[in-house]
C-alpha positions as CSV (number, residue, x, y, z in Angstrom):
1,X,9.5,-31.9,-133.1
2,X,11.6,-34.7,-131.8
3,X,14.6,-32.4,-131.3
4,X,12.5,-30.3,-128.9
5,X,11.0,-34.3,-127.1
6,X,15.0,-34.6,-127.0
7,X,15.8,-31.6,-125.2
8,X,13.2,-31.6,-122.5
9,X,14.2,-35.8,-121.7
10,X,17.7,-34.3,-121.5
11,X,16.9,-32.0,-118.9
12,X,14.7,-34.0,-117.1
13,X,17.4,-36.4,-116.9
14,X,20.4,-33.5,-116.0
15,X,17.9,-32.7,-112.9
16,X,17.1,-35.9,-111.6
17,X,21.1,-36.6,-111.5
18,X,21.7,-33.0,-109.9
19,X,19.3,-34.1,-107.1
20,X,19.9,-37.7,-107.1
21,X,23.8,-36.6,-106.8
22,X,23.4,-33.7,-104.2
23,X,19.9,-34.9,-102.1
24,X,19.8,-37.8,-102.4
25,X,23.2,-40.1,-102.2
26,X,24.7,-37.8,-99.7
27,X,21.6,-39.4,-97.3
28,X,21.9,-42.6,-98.5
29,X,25.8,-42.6,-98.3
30,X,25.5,-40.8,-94.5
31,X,23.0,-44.1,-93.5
32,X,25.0,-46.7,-95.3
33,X,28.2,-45.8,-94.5
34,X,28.8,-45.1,-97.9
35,X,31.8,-42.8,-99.1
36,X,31.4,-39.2,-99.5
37,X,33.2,-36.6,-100.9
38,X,33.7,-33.4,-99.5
39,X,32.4,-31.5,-102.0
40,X,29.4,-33.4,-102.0
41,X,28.8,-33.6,-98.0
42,X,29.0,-29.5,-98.2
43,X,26.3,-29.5,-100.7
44,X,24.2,-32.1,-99.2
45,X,20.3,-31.0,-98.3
46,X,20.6,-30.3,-94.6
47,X,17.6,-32.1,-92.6
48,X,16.3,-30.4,-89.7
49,X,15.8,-32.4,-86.5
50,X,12.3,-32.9,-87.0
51,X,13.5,-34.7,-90.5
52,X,16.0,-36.5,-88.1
53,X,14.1,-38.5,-86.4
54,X,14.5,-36.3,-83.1
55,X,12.7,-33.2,-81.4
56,X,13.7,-31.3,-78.6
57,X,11.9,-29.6,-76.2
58,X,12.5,-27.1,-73.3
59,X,10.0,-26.6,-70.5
60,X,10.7,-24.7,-67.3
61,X,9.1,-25.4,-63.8
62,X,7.3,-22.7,-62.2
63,X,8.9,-23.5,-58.5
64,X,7.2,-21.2,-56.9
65,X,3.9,-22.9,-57.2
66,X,5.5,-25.8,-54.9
67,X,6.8,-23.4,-52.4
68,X,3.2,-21.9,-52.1
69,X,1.5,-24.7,-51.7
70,X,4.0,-26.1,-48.6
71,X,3.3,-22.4,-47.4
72,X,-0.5,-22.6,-47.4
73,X,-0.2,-26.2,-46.4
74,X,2.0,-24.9,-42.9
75,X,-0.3,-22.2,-42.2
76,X,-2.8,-24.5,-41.8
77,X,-1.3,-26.8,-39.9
78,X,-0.3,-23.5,-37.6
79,X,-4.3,-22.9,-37.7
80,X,-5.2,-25.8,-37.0
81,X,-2.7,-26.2,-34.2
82,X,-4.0,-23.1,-33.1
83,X,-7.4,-24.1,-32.3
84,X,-6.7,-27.4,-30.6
85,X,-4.5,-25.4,-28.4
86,X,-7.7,-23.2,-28.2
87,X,-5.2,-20.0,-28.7
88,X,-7.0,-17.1,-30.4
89,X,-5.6,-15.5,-33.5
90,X,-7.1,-13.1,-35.8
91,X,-6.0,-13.6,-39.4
92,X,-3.3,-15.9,-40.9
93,X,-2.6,-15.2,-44.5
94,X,-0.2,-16.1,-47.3
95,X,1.9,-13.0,-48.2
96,X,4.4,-14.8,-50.6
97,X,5.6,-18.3,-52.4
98,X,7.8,-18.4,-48.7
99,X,6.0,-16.0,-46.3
100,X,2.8,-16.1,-44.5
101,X,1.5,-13.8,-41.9
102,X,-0.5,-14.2,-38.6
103,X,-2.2,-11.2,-37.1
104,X,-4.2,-10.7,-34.0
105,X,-2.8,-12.4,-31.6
106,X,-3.6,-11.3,-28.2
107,X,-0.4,-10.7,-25.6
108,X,-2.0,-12.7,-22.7
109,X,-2.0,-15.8,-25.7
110,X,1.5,-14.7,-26.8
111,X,3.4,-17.6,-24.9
112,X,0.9,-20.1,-25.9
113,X,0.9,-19.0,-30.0
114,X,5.0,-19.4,-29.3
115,X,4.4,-22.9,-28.5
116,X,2.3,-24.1,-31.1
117,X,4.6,-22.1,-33.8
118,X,7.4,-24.3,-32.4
119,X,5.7,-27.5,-34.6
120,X,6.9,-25.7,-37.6
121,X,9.8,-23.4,-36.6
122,X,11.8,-26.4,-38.0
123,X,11.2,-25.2,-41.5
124,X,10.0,-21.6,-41.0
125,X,12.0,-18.1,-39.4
126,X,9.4,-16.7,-36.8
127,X,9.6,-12.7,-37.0
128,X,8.0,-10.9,-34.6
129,X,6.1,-7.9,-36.5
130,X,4.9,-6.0,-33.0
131,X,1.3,-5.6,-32.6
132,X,0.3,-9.0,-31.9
133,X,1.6,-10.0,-35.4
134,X,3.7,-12.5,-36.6
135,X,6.3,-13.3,-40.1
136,X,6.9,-16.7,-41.0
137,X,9.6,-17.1,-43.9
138,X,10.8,-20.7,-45.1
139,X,14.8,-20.9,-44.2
140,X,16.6,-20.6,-47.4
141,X,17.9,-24.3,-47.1
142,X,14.5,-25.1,-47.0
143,X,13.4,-23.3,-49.9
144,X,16.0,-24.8,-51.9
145,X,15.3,-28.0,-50.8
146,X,12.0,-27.9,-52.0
147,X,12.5,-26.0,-55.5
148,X,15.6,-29.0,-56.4
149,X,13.0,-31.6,-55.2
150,X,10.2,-29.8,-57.8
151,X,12.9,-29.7,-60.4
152,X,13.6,-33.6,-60.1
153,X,9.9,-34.8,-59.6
154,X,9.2,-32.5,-63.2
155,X,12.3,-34.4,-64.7
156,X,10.8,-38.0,-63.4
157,X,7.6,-37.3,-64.3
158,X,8.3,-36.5,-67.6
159,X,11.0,-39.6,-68.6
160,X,8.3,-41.9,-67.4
161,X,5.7,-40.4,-69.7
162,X,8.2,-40.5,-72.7
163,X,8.9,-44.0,-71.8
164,X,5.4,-45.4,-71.8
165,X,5.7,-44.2,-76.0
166,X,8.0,-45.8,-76.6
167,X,11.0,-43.5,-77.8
168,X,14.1,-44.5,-78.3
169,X,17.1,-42.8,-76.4
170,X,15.6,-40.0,-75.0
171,X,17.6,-37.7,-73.7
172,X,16.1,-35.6,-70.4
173,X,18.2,-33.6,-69.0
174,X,18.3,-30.8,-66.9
175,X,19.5,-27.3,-68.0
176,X,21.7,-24.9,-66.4
């Protein structure tokens, strides 16, 4: 009876060296500073960054969303433009993220839609469509402008809210 007691103590024992040796001390030594042999550092448990300490995290902006809304936002500032000039129009609508559309202007207004469209020209490319109808597409500069500028507001947005936990070095970055 006690030789079987002795046998089972034993190999408790053996195990809690085997992990003490390969889990355990590895960690310890990697903390501490300790020395480690080789051997031991390639059989060391391998912690995942969640056991680290860390997370990472990948988000992407949707830029078009803030190219849409400057869109919708310029053709109502055409509309609106539009009617304090008392210039009739017949539809303006919102085609793309970068294109919007006005329809139904009358060629006896034609010179005076041309002159309120000049308020945003600066930003937009006026294409005449025939017909009384009208393209506006943002100028690429623009358009890149605007998605860099949604990129870095994301990027700001998100270090301040990981700074109000708390974390220590964060790391945000953008990706390629």
């Amino acid at each position: 009876m006690y030789k079987n007691l002795r046998w089972k103590l034993l190999t408790i024992v053996v195990v809690i060296a085997v992990f003490f040796t390969v889990g355990v001390y590895p960690l310890m030594a990697d903390h501490f500073h300790w020395p480690l042999p080789a051997a031991l550092k390639a059989h060391s448990l391998k912690l995942g960054l969640d056991l680290k300490g860390g997370v990472q995290l990948e988000l992407r902006v949707n830029t078009d969303d803030a190219l849409r809304i400057t869109t919708t936002s310029t053709s109502e500032q055409l509309r609106d433009s539009l009617k304090n000039s008392s210039t009739q129009y017949g539809t303006i609508t919102v085609t793309a993220p970068t294109t919007f559309r006005v329809e139904g202007v009358p060629q006896d207004r034609d010179s005076a839609f041309r002159t309120a469209a000049d308020e945003i020209a600066t930003n937009y490319d006026r294409n005449p469509q025939g017909a009384g109808a009208y393209e506006f597409r943002m100028k690429p500069t623009v358009e890149r402008d605007l998605r860099e500028q949604a990129v870095d507001q994301t990027l700001q947005t998100i270090d301040r809210r990981v700074n109000e936990l708390g974390v220590t070095e964060p790391q945000i970055a953008r990706q390629p």
